[in-house]
Backbone as ProteinMPNN parsed JSONL, in Angstrom:
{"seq_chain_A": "XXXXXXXXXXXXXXXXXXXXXXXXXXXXXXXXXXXXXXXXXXXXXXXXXXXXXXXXXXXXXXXXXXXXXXXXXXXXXXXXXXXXXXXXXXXXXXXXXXXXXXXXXXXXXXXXXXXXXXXXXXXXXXXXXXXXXXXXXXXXXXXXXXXXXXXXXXXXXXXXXXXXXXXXXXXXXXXXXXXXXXXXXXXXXXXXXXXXX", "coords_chain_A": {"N_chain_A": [[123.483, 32.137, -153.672], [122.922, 29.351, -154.571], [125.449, 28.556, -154.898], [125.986, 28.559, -152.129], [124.65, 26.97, -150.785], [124.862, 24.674, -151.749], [127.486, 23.805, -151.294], [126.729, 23.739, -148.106], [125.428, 21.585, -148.812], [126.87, 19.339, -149.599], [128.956, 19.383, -147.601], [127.494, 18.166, -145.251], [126.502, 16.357, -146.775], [129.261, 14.766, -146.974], [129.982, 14.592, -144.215], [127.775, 12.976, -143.196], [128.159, 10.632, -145.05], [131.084, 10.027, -143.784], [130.418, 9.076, -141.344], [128.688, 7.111, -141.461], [130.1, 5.393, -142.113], [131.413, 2.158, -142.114], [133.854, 0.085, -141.924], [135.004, -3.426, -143.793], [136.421, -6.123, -143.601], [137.947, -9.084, -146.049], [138.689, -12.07, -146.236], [140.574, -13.753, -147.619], [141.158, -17.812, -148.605], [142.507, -21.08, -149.968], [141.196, -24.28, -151.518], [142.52, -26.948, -153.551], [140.741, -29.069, -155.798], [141.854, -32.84, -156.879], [141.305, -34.09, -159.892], [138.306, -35.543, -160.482], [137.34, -38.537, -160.892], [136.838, -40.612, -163.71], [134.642, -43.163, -166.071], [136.436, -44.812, -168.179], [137.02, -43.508, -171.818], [137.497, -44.584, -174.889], [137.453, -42.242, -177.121], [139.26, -39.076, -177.411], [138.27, -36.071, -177.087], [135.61, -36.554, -176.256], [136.438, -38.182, -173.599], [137.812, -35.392, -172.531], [135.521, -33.633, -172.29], [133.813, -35.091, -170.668], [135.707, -35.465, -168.562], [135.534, -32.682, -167.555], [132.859, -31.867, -166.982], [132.486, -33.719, -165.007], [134.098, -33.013, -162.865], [132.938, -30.279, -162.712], [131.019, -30.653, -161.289], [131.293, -32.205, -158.869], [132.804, -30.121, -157.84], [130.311, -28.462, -157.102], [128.904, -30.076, -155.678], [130.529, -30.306, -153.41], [130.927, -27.364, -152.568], [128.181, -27.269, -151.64], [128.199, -28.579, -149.663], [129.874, -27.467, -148.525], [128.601, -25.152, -147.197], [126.435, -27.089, -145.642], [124.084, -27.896, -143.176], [124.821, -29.295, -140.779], [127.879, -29.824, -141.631], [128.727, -27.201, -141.108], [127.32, -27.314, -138.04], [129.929, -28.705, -137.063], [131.608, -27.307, -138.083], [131.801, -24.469, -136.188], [132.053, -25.798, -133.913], [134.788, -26.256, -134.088], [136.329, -23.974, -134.792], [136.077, -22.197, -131.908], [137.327, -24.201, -130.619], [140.186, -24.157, -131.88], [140.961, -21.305, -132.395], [139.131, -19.829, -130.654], [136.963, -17.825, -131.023], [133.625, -17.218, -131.038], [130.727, -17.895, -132.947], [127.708, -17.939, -134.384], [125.402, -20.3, -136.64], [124.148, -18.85, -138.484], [125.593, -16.35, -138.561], [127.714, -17.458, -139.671], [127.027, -18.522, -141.774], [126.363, -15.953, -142.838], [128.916, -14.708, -143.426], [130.714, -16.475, -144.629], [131.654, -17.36, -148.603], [131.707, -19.071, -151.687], [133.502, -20.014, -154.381], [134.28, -21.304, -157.157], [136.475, -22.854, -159.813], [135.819, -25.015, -162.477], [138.04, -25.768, -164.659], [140.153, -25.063, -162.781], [139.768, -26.703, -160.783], [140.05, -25.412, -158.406], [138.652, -24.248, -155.417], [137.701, -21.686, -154.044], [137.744, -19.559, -150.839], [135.843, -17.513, -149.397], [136.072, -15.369, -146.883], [134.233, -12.76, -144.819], [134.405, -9.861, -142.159], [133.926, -7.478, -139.699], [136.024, -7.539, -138.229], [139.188, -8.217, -139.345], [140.811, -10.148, -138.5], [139.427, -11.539, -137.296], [138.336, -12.061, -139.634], [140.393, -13.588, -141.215], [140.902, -15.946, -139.703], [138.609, -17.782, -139.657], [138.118, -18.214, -142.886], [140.707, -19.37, -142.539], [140.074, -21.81, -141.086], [138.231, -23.194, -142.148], [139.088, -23.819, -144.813], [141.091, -25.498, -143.36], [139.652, -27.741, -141.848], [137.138, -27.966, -143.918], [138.962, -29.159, -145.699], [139.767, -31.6, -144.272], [137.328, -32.826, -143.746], [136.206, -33.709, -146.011], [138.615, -34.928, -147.034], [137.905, -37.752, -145.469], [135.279, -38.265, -146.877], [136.412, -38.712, -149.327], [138.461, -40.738, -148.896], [136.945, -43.111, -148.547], [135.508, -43.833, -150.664], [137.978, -43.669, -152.488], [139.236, -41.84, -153.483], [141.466, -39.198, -154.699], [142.893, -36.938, -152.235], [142.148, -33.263, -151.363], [144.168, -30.566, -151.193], [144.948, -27.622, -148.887], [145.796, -25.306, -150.659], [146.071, -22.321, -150.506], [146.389, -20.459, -147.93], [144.743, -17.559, -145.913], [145.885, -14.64, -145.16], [146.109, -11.705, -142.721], [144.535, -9.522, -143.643], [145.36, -6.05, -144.492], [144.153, -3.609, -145.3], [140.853, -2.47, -146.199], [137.578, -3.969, -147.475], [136.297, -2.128, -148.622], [135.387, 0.875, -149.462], [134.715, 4.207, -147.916], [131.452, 5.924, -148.269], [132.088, 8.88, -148.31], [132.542, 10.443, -150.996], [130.05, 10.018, -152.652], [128.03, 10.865, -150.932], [128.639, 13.279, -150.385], [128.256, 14.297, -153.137], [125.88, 13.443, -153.271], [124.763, 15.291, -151.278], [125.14, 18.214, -152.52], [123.728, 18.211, -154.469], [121.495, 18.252, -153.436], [121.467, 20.186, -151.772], [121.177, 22.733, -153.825], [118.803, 21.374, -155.09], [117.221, 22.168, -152.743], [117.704, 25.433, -153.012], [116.669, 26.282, -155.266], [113.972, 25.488, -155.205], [113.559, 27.133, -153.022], [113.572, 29.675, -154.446], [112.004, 29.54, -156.0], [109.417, 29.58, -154.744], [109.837, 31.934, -153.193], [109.675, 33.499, -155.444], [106.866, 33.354, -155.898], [105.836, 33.847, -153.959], [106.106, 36.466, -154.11], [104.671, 37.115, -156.556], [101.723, 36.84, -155.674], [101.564, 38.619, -153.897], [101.689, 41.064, -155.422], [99.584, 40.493, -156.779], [97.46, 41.073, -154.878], [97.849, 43.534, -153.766]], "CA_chain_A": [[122.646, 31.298, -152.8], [122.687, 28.265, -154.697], [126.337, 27.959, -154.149], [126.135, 28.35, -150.881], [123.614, 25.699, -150.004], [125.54, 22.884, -152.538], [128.492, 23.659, -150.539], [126.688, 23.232, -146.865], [124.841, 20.207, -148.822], [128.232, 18.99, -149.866], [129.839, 19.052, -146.44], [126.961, 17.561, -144.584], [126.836, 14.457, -146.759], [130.512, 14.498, -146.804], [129.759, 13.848, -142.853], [127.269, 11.466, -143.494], [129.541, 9.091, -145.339], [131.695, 9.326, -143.014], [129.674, 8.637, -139.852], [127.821, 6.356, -141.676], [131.184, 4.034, -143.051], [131.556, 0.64, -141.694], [134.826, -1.448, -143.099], [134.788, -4.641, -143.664], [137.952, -6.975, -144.797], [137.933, -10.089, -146.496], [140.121, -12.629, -146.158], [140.651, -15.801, -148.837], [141.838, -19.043, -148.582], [141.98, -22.06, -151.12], [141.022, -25.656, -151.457], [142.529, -27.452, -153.982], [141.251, -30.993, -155.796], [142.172, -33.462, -157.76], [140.37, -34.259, -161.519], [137.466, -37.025, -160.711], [137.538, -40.385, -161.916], [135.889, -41.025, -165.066], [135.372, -44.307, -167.025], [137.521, -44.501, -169.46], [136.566, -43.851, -172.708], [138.557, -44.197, -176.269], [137.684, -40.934, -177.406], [139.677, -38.081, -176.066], [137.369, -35.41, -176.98], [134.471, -36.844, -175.233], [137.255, -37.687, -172.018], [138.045, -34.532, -171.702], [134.278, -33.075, -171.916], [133.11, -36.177, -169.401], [136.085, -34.738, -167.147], [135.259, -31.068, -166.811], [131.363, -32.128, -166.422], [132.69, -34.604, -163.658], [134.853, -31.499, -161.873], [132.418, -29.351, -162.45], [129.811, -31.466, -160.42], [132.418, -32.526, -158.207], [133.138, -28.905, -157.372], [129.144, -27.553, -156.622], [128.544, -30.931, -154.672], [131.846, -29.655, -152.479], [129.959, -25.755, -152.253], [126.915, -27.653, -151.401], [128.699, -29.477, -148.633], [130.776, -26.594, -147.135], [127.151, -24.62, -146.07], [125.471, -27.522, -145.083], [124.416, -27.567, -141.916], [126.424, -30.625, -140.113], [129.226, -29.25, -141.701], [128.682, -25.573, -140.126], [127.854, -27.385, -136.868], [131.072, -28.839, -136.259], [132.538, -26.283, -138.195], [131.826, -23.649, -135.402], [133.059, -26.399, -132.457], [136.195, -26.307, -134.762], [136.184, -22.495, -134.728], [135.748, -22.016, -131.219], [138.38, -24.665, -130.152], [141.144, -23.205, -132.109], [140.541, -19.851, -132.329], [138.594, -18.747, -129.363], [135.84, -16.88, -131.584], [132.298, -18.09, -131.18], [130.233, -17.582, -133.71], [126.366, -18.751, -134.452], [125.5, -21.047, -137.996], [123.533, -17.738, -139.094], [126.769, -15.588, -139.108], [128.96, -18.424, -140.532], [126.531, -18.495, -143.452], [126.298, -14.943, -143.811], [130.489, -14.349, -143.461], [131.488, -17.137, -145.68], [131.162, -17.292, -149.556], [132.703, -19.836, -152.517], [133.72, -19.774, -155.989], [135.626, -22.924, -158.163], [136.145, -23.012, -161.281], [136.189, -26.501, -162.898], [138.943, -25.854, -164.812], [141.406, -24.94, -162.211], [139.374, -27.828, -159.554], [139.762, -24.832, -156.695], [137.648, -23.505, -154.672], [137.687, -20.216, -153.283], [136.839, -19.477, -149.465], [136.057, -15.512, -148.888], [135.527, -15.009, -145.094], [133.53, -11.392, -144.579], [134.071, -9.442, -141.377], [134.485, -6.003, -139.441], [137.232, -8.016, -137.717], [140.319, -9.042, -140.159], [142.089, -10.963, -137.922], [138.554, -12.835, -137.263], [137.941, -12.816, -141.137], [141.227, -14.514, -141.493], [141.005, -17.002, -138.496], [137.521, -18.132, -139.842], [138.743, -19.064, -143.456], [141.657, -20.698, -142.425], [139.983, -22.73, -140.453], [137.157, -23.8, -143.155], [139.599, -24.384, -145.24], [141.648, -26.569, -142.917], [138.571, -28.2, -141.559], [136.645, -29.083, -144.842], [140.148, -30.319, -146.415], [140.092, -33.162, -143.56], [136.032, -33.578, -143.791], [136.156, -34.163, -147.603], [139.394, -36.342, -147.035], [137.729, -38.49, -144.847], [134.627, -39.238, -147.756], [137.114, -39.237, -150.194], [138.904, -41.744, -148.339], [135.721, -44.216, -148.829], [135.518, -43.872, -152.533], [139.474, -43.912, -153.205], [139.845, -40.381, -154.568], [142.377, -38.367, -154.225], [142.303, -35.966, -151.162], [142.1, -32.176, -151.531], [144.676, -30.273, -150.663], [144.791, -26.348, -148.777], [146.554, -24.912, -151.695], [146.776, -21.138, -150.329], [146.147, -19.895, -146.928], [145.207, -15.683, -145.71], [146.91, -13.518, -144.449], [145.436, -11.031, -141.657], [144.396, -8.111, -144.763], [145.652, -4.7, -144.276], [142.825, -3.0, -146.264], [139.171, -2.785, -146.429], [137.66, -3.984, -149.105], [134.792, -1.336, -148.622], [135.647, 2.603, -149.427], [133.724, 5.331, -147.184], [130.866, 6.828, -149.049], [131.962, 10.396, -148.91], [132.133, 11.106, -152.512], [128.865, 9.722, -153.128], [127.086, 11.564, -150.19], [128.926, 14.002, -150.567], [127.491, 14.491, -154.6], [124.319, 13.617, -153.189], [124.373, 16.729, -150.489], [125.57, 19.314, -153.445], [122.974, 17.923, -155.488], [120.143, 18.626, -152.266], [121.226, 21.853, -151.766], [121.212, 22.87, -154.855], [117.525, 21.736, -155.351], [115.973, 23.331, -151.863], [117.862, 26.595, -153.236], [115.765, 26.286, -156.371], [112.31, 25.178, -154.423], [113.381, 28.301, -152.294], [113.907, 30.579, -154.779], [110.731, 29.565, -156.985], [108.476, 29.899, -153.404], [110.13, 33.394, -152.828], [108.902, 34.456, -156.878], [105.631, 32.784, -155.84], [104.782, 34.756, -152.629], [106.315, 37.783, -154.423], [103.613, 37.517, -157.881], [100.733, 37.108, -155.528], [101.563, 39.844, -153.096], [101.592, 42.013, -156.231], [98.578, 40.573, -157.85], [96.769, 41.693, -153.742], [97.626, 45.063, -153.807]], "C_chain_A": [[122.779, 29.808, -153.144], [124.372, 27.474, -154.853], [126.948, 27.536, -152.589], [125.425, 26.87, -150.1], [124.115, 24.369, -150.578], [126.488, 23.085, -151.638], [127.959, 23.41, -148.977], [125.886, 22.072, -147.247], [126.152, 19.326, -148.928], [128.962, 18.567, -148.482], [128.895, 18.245, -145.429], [126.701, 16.22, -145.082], [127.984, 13.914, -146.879], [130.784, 13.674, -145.237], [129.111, 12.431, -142.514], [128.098, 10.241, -143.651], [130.649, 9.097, -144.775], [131.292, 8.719, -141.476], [129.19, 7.486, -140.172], [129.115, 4.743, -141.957], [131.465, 2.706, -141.992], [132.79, -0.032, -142.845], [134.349, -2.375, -142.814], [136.125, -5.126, -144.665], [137.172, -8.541, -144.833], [139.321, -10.905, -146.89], [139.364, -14.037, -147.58], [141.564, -16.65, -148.801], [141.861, -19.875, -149.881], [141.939, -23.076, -150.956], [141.654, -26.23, -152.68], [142.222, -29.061, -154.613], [141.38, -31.319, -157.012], [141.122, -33.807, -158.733], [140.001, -35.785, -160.458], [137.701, -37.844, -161.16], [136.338, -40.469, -162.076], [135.889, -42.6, -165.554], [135.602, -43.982, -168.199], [136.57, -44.783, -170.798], [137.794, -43.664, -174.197], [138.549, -42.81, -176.875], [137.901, -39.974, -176.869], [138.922, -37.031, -176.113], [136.404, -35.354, -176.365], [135.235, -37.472, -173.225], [137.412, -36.531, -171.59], [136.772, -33.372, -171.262], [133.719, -33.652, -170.636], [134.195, -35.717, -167.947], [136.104, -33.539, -166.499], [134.189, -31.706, -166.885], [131.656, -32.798, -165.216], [133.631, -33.683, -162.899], [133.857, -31.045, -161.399], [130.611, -29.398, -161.403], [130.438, -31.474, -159.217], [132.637, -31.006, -157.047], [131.559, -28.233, -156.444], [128.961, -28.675, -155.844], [129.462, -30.292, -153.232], [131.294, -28.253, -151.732], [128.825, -26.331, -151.673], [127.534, -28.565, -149.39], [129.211, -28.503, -147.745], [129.189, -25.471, -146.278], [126.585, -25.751, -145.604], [125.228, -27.675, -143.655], [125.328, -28.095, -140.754], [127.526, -29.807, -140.039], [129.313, -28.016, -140.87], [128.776, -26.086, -138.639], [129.176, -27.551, -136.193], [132.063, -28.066, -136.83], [132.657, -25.072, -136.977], [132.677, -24.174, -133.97], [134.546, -26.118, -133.309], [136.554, -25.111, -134.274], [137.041, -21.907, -133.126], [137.263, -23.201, -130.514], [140.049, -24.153, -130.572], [141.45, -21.994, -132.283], [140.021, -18.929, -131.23], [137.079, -18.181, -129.881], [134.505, -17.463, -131.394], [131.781, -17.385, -131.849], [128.993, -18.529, -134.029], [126.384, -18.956, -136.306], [125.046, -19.906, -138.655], [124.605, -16.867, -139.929], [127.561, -16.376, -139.71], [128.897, -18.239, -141.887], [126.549, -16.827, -143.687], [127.739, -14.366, -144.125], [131.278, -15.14, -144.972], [130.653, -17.241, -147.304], [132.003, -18.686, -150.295], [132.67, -19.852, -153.822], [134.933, -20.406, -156.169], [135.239, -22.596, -159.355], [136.754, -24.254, -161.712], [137.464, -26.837, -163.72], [140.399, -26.117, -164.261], [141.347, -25.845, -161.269], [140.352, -26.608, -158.4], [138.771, -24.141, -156.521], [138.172, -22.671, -153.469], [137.104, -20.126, -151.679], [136.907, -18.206, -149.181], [135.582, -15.462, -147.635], [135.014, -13.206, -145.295], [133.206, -11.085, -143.118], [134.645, -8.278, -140.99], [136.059, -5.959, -138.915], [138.465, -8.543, -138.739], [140.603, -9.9, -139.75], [140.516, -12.295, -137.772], [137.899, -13.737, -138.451], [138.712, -14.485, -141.324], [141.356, -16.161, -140.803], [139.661, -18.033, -139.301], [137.387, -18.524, -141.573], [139.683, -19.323, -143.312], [141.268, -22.093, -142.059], [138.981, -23.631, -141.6], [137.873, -24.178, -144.19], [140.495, -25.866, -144.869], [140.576, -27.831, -142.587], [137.652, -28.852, -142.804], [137.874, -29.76, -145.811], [139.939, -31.827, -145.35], [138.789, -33.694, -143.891], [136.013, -33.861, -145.082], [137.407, -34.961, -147.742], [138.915, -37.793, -146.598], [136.304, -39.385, -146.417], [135.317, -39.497, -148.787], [137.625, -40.626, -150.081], [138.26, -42.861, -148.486], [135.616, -44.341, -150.157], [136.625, -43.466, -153.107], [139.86, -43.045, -153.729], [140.968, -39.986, -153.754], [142.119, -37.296, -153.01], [143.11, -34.819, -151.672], [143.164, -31.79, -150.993], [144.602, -28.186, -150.137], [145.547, -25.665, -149.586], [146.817, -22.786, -151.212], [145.593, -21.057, -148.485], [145.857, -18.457, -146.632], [145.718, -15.688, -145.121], [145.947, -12.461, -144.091], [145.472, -9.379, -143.226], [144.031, -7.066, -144.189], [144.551, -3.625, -144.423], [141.769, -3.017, -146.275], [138.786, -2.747, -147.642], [136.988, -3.145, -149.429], [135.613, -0.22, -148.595], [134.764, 3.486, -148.714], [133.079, 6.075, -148.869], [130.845, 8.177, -149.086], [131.519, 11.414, -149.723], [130.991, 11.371, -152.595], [128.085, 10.937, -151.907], [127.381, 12.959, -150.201], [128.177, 15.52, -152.057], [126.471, 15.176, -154.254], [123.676, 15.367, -152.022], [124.41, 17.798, -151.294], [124.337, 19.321, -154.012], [121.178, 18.781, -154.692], [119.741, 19.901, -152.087], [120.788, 22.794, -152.725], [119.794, 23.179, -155.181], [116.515, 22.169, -154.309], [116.355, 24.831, -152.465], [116.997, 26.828, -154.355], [114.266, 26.042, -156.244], [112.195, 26.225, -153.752], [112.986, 29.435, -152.77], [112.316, 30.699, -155.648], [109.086, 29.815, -155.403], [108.703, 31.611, -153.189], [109.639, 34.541, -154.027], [107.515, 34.039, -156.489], [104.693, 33.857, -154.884], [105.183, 36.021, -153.425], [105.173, 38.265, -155.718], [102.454, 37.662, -156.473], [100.61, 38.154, -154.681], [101.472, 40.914, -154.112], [100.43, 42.272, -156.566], [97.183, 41.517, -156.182], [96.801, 43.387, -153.987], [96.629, 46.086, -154.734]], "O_chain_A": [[122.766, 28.995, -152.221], [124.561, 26.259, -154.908], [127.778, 26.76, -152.115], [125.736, 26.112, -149.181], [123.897, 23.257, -150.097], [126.314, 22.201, -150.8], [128.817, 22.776, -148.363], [125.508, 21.378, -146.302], [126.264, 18.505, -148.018], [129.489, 17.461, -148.366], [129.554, 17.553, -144.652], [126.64, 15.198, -144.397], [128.045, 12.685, -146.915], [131.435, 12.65, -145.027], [129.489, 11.394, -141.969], [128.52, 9.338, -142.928], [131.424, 8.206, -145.121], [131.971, 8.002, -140.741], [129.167, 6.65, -139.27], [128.907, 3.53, -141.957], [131.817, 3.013, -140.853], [132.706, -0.437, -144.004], [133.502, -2.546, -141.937], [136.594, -4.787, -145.752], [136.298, -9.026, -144.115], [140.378, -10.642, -147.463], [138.407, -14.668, -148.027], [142.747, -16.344, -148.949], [141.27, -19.418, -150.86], [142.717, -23.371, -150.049], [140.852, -25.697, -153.448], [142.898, -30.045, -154.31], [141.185, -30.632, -158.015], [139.968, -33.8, -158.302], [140.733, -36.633, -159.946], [138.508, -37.833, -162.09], [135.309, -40.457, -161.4], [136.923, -43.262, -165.474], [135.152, -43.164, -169.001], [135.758, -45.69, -170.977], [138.655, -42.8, -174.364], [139.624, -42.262, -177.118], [137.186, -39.604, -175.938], [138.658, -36.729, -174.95], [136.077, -34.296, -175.827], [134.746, -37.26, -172.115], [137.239, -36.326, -170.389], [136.838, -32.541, -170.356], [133.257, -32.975, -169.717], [133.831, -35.627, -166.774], [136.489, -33.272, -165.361], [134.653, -32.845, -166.841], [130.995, -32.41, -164.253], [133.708, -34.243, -161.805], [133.543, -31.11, -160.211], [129.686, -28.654, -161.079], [130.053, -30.616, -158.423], [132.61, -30.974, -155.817], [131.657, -27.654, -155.362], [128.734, -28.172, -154.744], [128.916, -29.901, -152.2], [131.259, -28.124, -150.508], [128.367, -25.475, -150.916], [126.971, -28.879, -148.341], [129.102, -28.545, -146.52], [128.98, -25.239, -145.087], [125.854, -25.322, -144.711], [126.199, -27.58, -142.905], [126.202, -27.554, -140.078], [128.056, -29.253, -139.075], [130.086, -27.994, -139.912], [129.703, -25.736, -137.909], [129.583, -26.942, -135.203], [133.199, -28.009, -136.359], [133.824, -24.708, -136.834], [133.467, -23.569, -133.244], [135.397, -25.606, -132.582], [137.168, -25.148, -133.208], [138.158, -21.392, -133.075], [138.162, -22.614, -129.912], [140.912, -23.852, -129.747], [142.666, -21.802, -132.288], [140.312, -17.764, -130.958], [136.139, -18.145, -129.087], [134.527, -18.616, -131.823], [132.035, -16.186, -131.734], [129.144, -19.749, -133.969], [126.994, -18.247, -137.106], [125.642, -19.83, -139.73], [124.688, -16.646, -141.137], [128.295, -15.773, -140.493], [129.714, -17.996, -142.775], [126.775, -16.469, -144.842], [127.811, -13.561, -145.053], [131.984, -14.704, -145.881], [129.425, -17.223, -147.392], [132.824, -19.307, -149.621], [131.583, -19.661, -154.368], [136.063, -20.268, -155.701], [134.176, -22.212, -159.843], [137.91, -24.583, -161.446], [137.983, -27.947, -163.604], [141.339, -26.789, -164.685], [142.398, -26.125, -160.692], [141.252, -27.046, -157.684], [138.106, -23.513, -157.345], [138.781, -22.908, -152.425], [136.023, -20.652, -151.412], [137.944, -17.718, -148.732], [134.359, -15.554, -147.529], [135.696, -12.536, -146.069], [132.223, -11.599, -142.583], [135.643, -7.849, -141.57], [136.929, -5.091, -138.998], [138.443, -9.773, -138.706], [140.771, -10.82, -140.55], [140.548, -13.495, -138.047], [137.397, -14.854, -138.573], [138.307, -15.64, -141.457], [141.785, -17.194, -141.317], [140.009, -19.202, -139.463], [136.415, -19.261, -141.736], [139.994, -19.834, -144.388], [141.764, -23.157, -142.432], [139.214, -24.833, -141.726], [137.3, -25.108, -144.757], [140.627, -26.879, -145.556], [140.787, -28.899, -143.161], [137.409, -30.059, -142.788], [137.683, -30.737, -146.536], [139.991, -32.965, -145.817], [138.759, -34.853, -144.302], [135.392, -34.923, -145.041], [137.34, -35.792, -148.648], [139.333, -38.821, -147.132], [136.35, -40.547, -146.819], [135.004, -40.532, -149.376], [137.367, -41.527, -150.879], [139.005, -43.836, -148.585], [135.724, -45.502, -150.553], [136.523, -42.9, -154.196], [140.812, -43.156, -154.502], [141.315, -40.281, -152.611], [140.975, -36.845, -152.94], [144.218, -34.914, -152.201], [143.494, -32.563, -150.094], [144.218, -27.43, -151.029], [146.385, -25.183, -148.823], [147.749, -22.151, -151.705], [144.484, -21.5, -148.184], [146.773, -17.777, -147.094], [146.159, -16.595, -144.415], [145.035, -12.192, -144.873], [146.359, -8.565, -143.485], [142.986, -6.851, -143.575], [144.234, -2.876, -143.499], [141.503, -4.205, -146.459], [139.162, -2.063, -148.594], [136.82, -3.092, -150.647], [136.547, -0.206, -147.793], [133.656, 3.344, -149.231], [133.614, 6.474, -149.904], [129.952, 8.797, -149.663], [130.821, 12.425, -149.645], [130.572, 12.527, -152.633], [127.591, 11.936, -152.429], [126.489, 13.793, -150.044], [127.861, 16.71, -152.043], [126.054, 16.321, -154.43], [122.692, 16.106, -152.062], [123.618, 18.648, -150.887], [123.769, 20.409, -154.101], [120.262, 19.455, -155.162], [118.688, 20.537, -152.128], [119.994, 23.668, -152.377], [119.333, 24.289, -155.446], [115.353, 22.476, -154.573], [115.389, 25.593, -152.474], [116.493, 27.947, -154.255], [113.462, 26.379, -157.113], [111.049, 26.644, -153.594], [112.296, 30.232, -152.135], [111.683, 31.737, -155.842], [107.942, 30.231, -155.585], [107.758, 32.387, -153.049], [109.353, 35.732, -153.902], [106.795, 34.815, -157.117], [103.581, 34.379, -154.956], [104.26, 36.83, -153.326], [104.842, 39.439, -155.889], [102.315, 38.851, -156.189], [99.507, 38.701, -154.658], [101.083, 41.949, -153.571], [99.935, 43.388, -156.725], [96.298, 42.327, -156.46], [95.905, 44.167, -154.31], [96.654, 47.303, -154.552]]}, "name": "protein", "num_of_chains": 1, "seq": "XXXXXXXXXXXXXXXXXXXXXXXXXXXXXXXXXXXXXXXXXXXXXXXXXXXXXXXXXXXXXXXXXXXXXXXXXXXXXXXXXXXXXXXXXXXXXXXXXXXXXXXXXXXXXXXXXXXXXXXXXXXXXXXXXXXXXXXXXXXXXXXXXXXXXXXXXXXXXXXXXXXXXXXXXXXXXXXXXXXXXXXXXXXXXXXXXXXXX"}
């Protein structure tokens, strides 16, 4: 009995996770920039601390800039003119992500959608798009301008696996314990029908 019921718990959350699965791909792009300008100081130990602190500012001001909202607005006219896709500031923010590390001065662009091809379309473009809008304030304060240092590619893969397994477990696991709630109900009615007679 209690193999029987893990095995029809087994195959019904086997169904589950798959009825239930949703992919999703992720595409990534990159930004590359150039080391800040520091004033100069004689000691190189304290230069090269004062220039990862000045990256690493440099870099979350940049993250702070690519959600803001401005930027999103005319990031979406951007969107929408080359691409075709329309998309509202809500989904922009909940699709796109970022991660720099001050060391390497890049920053990461992960696009998140059911669509690949719209993942991909949607960081390219945020990449292409805040490389020119962060050229342009660069451009005012003499820095160096950023460059798109990697572009996606339309990804084959989802990054998401169907929960089968797991529901699968979890149905074995179900059955398992109604066959054991069944079986202790079936000794239950069977003592007191004894203790009646």
């Amino acid at each position: 009995m209690f193999i029987a019921l893990a095995i029809v718990g087994s195959g019904v959350g086997y169904w589950i996770g798959k009825v239930s699965y949703q992919p999703y791909y992720i595409a990534t792009s990159q930004i590359t920039f150039h080391p800040e300008h520091i004033k100069k100081v004689k000691n190189k130990a304290d230069r090269k601390s004062n220039q990862v602190i000045a990256n690493a500012s440099a870099l979350g001001v940049h993250r702070v800039q690519a959600i803001d909202n401005n930027t999103l607005k005319l990031m979406i006219k951007y969107v929408a003119s080359k691409t075709g896709y329309k998309v509202t500031q809500q989904q922009m923010k909940n699709m796109l992500t970022f991660e720099g590390s001050p060391d390497s001065l890049i920053m990461i662009i992960h696009a998140r959608s059911a669509d690949p091809k719209f993942a991909t379309a949607i960081t390219n473009s945020m990449a292409t798009f805040f490389q020119k809008r962060v050229q342009v304030y660069n451009r005012s304060l003499k820095h160096a301008y950023p460059t798109v240092s990697e572009l996606a590619t339309v990804p084959a893969v989802p990054a998401n696996r169907p929960n089968t397994t797991k529901y699968a477990a979890y149905g074995a696991i179900s059955g398992m314990l109604v066959g054991m709630i069944g079986m202790l109900i079936i000794k239950r009615n069977k003592y007191f029908s004894k203790l009646e007679r």
